[in-house]
KELO-536435 format. One record per residue (C-alpha): residue number from 1; y, z, x. Coordinates in pm, whole numbers, plus 32768, in hexadecimal, padded with zeros to 4 digits. Layout:
N
@num->NUM, py->Y, pz->Z, px->X
...
REM end
This chain:
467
@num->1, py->DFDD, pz->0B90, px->CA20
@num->2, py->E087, pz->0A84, px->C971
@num->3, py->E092, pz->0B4F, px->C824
@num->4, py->E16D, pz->0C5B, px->C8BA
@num->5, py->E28A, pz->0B61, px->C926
@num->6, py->E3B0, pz->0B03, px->C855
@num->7, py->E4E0, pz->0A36, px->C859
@num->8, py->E5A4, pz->0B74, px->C7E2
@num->9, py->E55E, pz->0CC1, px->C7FD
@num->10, py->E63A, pz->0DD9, px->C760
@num->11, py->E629, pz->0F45, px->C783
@num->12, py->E68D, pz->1002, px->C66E
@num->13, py->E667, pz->0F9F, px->C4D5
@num->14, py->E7A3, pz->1037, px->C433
@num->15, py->E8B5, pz->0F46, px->C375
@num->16, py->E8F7, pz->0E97, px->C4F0
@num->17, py->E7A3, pz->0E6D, px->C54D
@num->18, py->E6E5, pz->0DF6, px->C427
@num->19, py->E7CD, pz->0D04, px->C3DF
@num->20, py->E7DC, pz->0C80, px->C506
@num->21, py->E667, pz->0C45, px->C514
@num->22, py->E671, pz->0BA9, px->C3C1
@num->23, py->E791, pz->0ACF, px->C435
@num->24, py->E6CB, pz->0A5A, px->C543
@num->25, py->E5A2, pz->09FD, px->C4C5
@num->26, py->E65B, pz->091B, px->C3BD
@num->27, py->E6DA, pz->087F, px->C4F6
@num->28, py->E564, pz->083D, px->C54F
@num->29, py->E53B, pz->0925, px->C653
@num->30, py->E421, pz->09FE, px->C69C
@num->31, py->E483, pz->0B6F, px->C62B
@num->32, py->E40A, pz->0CE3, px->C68A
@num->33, py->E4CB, pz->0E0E, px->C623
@num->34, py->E452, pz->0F66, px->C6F8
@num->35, py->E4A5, pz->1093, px->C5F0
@num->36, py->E417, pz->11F2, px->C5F3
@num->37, py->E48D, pz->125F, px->C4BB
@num->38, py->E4DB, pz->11E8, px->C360
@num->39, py->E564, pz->1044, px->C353
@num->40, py->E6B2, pz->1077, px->C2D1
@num->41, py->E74B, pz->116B, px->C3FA
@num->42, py->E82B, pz->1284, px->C3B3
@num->43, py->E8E9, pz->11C8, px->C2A2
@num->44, py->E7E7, pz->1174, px->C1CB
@num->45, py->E713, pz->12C8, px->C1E3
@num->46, py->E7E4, pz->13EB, px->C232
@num->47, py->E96E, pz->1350, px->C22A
@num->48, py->E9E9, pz->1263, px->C142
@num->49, py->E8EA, pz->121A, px->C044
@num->50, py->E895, pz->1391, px->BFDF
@num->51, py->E9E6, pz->141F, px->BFED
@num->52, py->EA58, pz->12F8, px->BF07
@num->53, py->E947, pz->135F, px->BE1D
@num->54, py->E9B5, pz->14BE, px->BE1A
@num->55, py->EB37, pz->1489, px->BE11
@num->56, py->EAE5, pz->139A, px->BCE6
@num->57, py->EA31, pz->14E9, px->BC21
@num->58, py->EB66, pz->15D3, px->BCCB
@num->59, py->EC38, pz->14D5, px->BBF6
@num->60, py->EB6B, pz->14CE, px->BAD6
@num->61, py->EBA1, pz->1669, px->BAEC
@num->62, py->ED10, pz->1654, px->BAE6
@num->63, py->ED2F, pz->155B, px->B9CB
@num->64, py->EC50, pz->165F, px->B92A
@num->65, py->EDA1, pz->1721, px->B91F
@num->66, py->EE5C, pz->1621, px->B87F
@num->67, py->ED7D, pz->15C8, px->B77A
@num->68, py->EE49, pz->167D, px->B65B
@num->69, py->EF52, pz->158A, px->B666
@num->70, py->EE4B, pz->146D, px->B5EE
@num->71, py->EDD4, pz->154E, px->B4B9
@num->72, py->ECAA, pz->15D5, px->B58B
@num->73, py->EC14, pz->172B, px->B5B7
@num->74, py->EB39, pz->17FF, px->B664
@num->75, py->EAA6, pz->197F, px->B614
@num->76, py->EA10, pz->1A30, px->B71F
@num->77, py->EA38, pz->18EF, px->B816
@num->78, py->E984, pz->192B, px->B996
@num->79, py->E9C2, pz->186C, px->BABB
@num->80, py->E85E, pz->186E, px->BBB1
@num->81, py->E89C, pz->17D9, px->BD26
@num->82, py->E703, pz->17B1, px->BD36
@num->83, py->E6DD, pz->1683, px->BC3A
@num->84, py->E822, pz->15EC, px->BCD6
@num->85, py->E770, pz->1608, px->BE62
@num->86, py->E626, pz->157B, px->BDC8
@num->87, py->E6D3, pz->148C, px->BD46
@num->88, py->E781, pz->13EF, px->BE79
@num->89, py->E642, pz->140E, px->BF48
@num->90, py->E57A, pz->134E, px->BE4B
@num->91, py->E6BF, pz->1226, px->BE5D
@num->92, py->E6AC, pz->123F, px->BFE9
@num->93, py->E500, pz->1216, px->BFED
@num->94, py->E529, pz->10E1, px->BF0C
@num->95, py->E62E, pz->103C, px->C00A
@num->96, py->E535, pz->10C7, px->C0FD
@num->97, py->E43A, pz->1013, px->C0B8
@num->98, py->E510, pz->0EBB, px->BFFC
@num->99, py->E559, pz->0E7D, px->C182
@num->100, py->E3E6, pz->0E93, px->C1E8
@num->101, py->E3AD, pz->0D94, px->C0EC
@num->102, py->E4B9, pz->0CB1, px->C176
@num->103, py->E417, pz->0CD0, px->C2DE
@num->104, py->E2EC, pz->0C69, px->C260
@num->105, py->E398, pz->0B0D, px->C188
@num->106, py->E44C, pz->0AAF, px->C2CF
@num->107, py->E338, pz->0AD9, px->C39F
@num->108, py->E3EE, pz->0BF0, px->C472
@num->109, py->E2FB, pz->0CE4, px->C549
@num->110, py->E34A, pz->0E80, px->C527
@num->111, py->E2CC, pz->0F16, px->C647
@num->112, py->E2AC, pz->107E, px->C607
@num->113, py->E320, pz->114C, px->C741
@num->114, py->E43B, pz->11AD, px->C840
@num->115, py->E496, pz->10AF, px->C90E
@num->116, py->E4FF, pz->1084, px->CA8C
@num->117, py->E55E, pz->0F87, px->CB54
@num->118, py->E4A4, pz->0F1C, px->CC72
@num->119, py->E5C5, pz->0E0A, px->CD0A
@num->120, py->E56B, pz->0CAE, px->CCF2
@num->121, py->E537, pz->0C78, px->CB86
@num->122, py->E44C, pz->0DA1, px->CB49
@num->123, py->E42B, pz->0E96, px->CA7E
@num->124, py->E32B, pz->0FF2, px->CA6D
@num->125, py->E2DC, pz->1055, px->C937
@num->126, py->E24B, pz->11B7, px->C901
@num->127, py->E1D2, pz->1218, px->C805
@num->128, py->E1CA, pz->136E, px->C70D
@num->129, py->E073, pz->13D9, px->C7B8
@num->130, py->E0BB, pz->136B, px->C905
@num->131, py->E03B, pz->1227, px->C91E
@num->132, py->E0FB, pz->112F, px->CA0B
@num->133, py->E12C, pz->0FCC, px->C9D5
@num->134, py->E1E2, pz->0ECF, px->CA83
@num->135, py->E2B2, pz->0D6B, px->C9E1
@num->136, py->E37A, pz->0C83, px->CA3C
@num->137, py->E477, pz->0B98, px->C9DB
@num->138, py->E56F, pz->0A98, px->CA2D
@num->139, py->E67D, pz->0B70, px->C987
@num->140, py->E689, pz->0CD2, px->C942
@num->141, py->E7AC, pz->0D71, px->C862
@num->142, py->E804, pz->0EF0, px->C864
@num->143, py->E835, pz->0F92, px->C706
@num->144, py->E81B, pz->10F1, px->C736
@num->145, py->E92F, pz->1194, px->C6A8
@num->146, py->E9AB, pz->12D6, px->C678
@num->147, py->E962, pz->1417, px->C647
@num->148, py->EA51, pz->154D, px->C5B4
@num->149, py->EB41, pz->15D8, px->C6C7
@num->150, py->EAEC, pz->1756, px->C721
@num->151, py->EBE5, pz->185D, px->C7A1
@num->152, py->EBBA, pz->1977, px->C864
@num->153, py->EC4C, pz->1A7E, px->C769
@num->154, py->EB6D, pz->19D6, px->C627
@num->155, py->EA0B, pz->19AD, px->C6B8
@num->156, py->E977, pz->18DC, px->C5AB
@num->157, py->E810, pz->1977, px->C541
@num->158, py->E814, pz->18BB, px->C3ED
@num->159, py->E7FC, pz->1A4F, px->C35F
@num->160, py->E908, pz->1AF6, px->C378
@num->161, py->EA03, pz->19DD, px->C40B
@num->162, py->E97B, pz->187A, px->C391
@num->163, py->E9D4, pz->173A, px->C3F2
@num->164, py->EA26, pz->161D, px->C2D7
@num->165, py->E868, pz->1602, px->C2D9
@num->166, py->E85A, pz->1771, px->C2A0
@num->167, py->E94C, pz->172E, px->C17D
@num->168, py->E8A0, pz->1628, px->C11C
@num->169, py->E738, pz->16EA, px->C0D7
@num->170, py->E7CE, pz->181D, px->C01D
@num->171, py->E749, pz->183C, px->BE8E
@num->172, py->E821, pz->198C, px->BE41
@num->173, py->E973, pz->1990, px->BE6D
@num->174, py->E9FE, pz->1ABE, px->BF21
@num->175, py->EB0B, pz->1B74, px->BED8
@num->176, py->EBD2, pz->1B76, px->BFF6
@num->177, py->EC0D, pz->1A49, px->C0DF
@num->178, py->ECF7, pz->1A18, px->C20D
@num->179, py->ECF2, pz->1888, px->C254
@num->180, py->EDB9, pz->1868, px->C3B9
@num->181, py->EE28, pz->1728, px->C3ED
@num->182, py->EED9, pz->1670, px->C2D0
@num->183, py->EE87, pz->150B, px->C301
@num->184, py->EDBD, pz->1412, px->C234
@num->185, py->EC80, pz->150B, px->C256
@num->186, py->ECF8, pz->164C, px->C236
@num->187, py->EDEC, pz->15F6, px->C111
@num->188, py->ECE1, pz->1541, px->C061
@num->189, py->EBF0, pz->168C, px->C080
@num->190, py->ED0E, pz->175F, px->C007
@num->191, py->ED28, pz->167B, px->BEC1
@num->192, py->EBA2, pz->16A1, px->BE71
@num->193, py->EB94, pz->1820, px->BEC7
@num->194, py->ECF6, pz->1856, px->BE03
@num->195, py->EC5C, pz->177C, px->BCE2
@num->196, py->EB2D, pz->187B, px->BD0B
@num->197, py->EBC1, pz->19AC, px->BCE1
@num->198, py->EBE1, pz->1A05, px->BE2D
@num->199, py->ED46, pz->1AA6, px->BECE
@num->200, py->ED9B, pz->19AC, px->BFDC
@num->201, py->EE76, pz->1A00, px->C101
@num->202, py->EED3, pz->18B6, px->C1BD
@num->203, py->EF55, pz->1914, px->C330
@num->204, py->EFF4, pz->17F3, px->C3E2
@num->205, py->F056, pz->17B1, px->C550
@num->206, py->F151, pz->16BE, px->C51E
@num->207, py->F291, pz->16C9, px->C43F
@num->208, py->F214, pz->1634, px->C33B
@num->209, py->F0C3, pz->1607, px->C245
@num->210, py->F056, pz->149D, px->C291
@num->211, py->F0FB, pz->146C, px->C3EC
@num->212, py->F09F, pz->12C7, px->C3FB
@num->213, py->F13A, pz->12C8, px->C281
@num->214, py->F2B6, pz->126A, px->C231
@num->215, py->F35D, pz->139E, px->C229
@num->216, py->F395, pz->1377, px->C0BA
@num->217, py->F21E, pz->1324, px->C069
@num->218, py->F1C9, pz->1478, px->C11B
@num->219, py->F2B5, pz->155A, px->C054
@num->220, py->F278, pz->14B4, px->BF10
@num->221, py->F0F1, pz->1530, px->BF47
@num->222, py->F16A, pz->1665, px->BFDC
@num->223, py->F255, pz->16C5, px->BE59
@num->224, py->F110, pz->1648, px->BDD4
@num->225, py->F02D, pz->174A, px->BE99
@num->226, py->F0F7, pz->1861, px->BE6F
@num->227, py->F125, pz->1815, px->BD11
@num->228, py->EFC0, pz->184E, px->BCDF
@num->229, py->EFB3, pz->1962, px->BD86
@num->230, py->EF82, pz->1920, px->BF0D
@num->231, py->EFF9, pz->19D0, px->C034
@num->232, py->F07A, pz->1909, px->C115
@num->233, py->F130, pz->1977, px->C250
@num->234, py->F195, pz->1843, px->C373
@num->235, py->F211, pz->1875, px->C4C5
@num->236, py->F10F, pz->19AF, px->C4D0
@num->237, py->EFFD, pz->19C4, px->C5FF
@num->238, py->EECC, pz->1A75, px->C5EF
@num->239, py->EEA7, pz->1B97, px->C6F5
@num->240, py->ED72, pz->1C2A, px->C6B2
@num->241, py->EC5A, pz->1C39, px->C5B8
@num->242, py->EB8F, pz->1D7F, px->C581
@num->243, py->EA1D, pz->1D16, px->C51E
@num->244, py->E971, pz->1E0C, px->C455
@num->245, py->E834, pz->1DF8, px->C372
@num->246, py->E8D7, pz->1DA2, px->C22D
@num->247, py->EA03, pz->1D44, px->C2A2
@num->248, py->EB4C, pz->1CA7, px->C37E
@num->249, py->EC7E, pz->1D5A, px->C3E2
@num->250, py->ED7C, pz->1C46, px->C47B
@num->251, py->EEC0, pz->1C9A, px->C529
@num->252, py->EFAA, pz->1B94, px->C51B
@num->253, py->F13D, pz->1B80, px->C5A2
@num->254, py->F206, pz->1AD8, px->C471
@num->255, py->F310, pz->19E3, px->C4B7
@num->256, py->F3F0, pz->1B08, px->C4D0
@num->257, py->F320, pz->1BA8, px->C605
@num->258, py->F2C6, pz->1CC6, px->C4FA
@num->259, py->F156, pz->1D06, px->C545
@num->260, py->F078, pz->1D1B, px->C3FA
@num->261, py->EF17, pz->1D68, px->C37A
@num->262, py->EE43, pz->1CE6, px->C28A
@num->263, py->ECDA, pz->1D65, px->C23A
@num->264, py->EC17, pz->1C32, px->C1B3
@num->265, py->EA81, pz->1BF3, px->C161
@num->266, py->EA7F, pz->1AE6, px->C22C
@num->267, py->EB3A, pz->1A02, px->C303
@num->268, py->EB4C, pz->1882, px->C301
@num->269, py->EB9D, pz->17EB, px->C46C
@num->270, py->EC47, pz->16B1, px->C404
@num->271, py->ED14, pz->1653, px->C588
@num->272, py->ECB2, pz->1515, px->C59C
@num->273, py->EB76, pz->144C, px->C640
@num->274, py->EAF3, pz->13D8, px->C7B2
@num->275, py->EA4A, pz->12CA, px->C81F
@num->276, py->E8CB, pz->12D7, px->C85C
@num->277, py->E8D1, pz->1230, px->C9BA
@num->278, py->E833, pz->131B, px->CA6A
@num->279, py->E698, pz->12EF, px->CB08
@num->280, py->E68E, pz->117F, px->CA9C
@num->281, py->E648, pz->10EB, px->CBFA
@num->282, py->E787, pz->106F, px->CC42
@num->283, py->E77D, pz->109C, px->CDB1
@num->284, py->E668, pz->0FA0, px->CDA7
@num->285, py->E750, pz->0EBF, px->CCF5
@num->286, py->E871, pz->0EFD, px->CD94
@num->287, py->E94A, pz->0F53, px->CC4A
@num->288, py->EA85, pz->0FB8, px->CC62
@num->289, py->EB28, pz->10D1, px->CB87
@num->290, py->EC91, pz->1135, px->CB5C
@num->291, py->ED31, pz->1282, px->CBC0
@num->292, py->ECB5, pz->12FD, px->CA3C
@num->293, py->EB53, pz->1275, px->CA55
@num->294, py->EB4A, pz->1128, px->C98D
@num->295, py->EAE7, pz->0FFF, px->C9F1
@num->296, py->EBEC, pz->0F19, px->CA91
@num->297, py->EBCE, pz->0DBB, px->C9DB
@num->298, py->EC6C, pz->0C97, px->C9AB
@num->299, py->ECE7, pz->0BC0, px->C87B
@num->300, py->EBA8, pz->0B23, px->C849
@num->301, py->EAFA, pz->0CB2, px->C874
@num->302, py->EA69, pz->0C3E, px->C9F9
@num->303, py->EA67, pz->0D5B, px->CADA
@num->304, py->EAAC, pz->0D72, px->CC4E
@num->305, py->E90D, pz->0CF8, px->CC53
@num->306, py->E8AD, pz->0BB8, px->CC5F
@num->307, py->E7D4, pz->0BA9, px->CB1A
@num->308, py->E82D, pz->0CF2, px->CA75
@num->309, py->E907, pz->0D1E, px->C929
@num->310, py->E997, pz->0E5E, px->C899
@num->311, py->E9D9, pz->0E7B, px->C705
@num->312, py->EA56, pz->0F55, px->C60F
@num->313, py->EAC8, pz->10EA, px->C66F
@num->314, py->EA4E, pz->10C7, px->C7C4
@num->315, py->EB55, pz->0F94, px->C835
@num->316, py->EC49, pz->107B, px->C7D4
@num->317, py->ED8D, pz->1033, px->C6F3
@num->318, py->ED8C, pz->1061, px->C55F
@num->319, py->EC47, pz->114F, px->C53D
@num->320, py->EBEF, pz->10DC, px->C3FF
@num->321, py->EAC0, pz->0FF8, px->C362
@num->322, py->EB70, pz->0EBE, px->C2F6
@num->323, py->EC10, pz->0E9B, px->C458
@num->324, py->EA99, pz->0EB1, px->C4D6
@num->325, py->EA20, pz->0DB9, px->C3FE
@num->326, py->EB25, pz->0CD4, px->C451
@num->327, py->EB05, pz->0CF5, px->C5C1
@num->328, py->E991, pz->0CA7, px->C593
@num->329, py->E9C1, pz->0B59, px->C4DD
@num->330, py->EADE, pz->0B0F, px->C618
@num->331, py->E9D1, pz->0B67, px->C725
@num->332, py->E8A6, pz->0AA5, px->C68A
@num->333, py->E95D, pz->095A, px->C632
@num->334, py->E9F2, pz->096A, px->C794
@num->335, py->E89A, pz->0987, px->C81E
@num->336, py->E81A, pz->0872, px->C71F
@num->337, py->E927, pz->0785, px->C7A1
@num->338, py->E9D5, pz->078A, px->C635
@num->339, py->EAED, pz->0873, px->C69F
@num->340, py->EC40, pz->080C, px->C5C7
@num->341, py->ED14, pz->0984, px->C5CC
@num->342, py->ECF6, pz->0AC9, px->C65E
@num->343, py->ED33, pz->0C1C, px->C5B1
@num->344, py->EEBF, pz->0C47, px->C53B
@num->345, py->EEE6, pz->0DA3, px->C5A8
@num->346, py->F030, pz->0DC0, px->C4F4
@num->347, py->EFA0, pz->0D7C, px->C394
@num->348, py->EE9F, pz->0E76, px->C372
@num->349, py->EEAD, pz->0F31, px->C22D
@num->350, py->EE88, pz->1097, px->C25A
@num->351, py->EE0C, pz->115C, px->C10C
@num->352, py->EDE3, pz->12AA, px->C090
@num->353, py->ED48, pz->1300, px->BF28
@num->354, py->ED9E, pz->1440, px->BEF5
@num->355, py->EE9E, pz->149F, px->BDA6
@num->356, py->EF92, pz->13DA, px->BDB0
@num->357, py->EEDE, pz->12D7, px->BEAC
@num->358, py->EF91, pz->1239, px->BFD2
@num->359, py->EFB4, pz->10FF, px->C046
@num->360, py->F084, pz->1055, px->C163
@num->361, py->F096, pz->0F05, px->C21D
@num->362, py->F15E, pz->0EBD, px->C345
@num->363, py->F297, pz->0F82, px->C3B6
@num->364, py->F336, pz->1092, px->C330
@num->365, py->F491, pz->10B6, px->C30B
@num->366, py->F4AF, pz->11D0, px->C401
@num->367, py->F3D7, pz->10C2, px->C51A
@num->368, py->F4D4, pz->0F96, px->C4B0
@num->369, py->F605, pz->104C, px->C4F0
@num->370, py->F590, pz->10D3, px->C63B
@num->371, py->F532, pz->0F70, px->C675
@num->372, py->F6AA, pz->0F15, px->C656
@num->373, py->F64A, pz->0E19, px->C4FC
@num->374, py->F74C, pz->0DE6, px->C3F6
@num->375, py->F6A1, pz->0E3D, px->C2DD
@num->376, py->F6E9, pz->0E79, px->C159
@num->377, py->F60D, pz->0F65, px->C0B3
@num->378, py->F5A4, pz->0F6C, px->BF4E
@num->379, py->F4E7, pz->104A, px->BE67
@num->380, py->F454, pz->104F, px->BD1B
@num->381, py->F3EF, pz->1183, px->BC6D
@num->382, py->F285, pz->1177, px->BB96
@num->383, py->F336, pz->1259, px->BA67
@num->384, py->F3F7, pz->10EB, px->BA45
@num->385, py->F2C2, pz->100E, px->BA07
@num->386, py->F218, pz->101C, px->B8AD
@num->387, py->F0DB, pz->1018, px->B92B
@num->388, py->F0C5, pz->1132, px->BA1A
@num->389, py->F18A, pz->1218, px->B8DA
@num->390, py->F07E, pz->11A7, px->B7E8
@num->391, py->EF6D, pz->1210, px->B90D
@num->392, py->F02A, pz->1379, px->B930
@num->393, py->F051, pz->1332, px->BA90
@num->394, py->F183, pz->1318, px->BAEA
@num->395, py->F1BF, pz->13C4, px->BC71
@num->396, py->F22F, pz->12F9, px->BD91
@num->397, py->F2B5, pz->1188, px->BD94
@num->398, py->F29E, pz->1040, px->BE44
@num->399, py->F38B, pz->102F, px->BF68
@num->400, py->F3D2, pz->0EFE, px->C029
@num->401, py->F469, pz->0EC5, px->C17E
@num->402, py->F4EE, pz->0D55, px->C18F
@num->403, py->F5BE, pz->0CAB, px->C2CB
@num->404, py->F732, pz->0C81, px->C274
@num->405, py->F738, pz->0B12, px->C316
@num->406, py->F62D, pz->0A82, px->C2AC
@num->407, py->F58F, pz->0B62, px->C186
@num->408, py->F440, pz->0B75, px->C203
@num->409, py->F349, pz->0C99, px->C1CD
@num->410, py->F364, pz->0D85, px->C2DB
@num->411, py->F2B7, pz->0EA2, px->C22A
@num->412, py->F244, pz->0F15, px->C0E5
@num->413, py->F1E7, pz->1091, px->C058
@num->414, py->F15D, pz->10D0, px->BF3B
@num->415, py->F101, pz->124F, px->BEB1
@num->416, py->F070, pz->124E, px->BD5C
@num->417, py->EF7D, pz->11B6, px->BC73
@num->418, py->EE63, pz->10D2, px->BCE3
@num->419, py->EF5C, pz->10CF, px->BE32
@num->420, py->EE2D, pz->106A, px->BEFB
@num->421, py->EDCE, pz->0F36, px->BE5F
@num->422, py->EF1C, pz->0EB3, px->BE29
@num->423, py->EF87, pz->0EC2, px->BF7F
@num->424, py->EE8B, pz->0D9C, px->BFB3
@num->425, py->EFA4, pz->0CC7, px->BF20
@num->426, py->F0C1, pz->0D19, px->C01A
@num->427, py->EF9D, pz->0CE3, px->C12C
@num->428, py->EF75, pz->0B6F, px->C0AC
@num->429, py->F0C6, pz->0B42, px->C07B
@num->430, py->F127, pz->0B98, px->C1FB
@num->431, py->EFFF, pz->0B02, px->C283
@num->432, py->F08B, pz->09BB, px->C1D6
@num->433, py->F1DE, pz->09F6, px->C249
@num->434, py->F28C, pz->0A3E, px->C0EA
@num->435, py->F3D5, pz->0A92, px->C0CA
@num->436, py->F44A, pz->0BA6, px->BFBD
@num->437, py->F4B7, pz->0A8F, px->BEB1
@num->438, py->F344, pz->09E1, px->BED7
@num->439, py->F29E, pz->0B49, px->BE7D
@num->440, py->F36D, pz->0B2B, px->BD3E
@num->441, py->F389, pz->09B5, px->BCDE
@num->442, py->F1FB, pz->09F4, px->BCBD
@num->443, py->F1E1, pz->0A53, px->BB7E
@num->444, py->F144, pz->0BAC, px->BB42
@num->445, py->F08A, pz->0BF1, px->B9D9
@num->446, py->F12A, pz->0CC7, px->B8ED
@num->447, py->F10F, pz->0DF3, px->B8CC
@num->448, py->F080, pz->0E41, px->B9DF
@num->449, py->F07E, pz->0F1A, px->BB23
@num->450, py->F09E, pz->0DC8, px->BC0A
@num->451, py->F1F3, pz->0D9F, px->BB57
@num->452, py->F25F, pz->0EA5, px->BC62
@num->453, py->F226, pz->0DEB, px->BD84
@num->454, py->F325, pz->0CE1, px->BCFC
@num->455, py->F41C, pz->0DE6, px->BCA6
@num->456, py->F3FF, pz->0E6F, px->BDF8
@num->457, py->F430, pz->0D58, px->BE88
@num->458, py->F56D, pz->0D07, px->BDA7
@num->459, py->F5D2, pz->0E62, px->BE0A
@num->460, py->F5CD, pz->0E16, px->BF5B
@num->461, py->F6AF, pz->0CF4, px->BF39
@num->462, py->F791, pz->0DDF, px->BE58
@num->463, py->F739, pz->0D4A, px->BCF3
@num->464, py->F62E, pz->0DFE, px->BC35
@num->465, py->F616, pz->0DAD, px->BAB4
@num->466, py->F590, pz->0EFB, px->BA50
@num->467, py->F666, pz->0FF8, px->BB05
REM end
């Protein structure tokens, strides 16, 4: 039937997906996007979106604490993780549903369903009830993305050991929380539950809190954790977990080889994601997946099928949302004929909001020096910049990573406030090509917290005004 054929046809609607489609059908193609679930993916309804809401409130809970420094007090003040969780469901429904209402402006077909491939341009949709349809199109595109990684020793039963959903759809803080696995997820849970009231044990694999952060960046957050009051123990491995009714006993070897206990509430499983590339037809395709289980692709995000393009967490990479959203616009305008770039893997910003948030761009100094660069290194310390004192948040600094020969932006760190948005400005400035005395010849308003990024830069080249 003609109305069930497309020019593209996408499977999956989280941040890769739906742009995609909407990128497409500005292009003036013909557009249907097969999703089973919410438009918006993981990010938008149980990832990003909510547990920005609720970090936001977990921040708004700690400033709480500062409050008598600006002449402000509370009797009898209670913090309530309900309103908080209501809250960021209510902000994730409204995205929801703001890009079902873009579908519908750019003309963009949601298909609601699983769907399959068939080889050859189709697709089998099925959907909740059973009901089988098939599509087809000139080009389909695979956004499926990931799901949270399970181990054998944590069996996640979103009860007693949740994944970062289970997390997500709590509205009482417990009082006793063992978060294993200390990246972006699990040290962003362990800031909301801390913020909460809750005793937080962080257990860690690797040496260090933050593993893909700068060393500095990850024990700047890790004085800041334990400041406030959170266990933290890296270099420790799980060995078992006893599951009772009402609560977790984990075993864990420390870094030391000193085997521990903790008896927790609950457990958060935060050990990374998979792909979901599994019972999507691809033998009918003929799709090829690495030795991990993503989809191999190419610059322009073809795979090894003639036809068939792979987005976002499934293609592998940076796991994260703007890296799928990127990858989508690549993929579309190559399809469209209007290809002028493909995705700069080596500029991806990766964030983290918890207190302080972290923020990084290119190498760290740890990867240049293994890289054999000849670097200079400069840092710049918030307690020196007027605006982050008159904030009260002064933790962390901006720390740039600048080639010796020809002073160009090999990295940037920040930890501290509004870290996350800032680091948008060291993206730019790399993606551009800027050297360290272009970040500071721009001029930066006074006072504010962008000053920093000039005086890191300046730092880096070994003249800072302010320190």
């Amino acid at each position: 039937m003609p109305e069930n054929n497309f020019d593209v046809l996408i499977i999956g609607g989280g941040p890769g997906g739906y742009v995609a489609a909407i990128r497409a059908a500005q292009l003036g193609l013909t557009v249907a996007c097969v999703e089973a679930d919410k438009l918006g993916g993981v990010c938008l309804n149980t990832g990003c979106i909510p547990t920005k809401a609720l970090l936001t409130s977990a921040a708004l809970v700690n400033e709480i604490k500062t409050a008598g420094a600006h002449g402000i007090t509370f009797s009898g003040a209670n913090v309530d993780l309900g309103p908080a969780q209501e809250r960021s469901r209510a902000i994730a429904e409204q995205l929801a549903n703001g890009v079902g209402h873009l579908f519908k402006k750019n003309k963009v077909t949601h298909i609601q369903g699983r769907g399959r491939l068939l080889g050859n341009g189709g697709v089998e949709v099925e959907t909740a009830d059973g009901v089988r349809e098939e599509y087809q199109a000139g080009h389909l595109i695979l956004a499926t993305g990931s799901r949270p990684r399970e181990i054998p020793v944590l069996p996640i039963d979103e009860d007693r050991i949740w994944s970062s959903t289970g997390a997500l759809f709590r509205i009482e803080a417990p009082d006793t929380l063992a978060v294993v696995g200390a990246g972006a997820v699990g040290m962003e849970f362990a800031d909301i539950y801390s913020a909460y009231g809750t005793k937080v044990t962080v257990i860690e694999a690797l040496d260090r809190i933050l593993p893909l952060e700068d060393a500095d960046s990850s024990a700047a957050v890790e004085r800041s954790f334990k400041k406030r009051g959170v266990e933290i123990h890296t270099g420790a491995v799980v060995e078992s977990a006893n599951i009772a009714k009402r609560s977790v006993k984990l075993t864990f070897k420390d870094k030391s080889g000193e085997l521990r206990t903790r008896k927790v509430q609950h457990v958060l499983s935060a050990v990374g994601r998979v792909p979901n590339t599994e019972d999507l037809g691809l033998e009918a395709a003929a799709v090829e997946l690495d030795d991990q289980g993503f989809f191999v692709v190419d610059e322009f995000m073809r795979t090894s099928a003639a036809g068939v393009y792979a987005i976002g967490d499934c293609a592998g990479r940076q796991l994260l949302a703007h890296k799928a959203m990127h990858e989508g616009v690549i993929c579309v305008e190559a399809i469209a004929g209007k290809a002028h770039g493909t995705v700069d893997y080596g500029n991806v910003p990766n964030c983290t909001y918890c207190s302080p948030e972290v923020a990084s761009v290119g190498l760290t100094e740890e990867q240049a020096k293994e890289q054999g660069l000849e670097i200079e290194v400069g840092k710049f310390p918030w307690v020196a910049n007027g605006r982050a004192l008159a904030g009260g948040h002064t933790e962390g600094f901006v720390k740039v990573i600048r080639g010796a020969q020809y002073s160009e932006i090999l990295g940037a760190h920040i930890v501290g406030p509004h870290a996350t948005e800032l680091i948008g400005e060291f993206v730019v400035g790399r993606h551009l090509e800027s050297t360290a005395e272009e970040m500071d010849r721009a001029m930066h308003p006074h006072p504010t917290l962008s000053e920093a990024i000039a005086e890191g830069a300046l730092s880096a080249l070994g003249r800072a005004i302010h320190i």
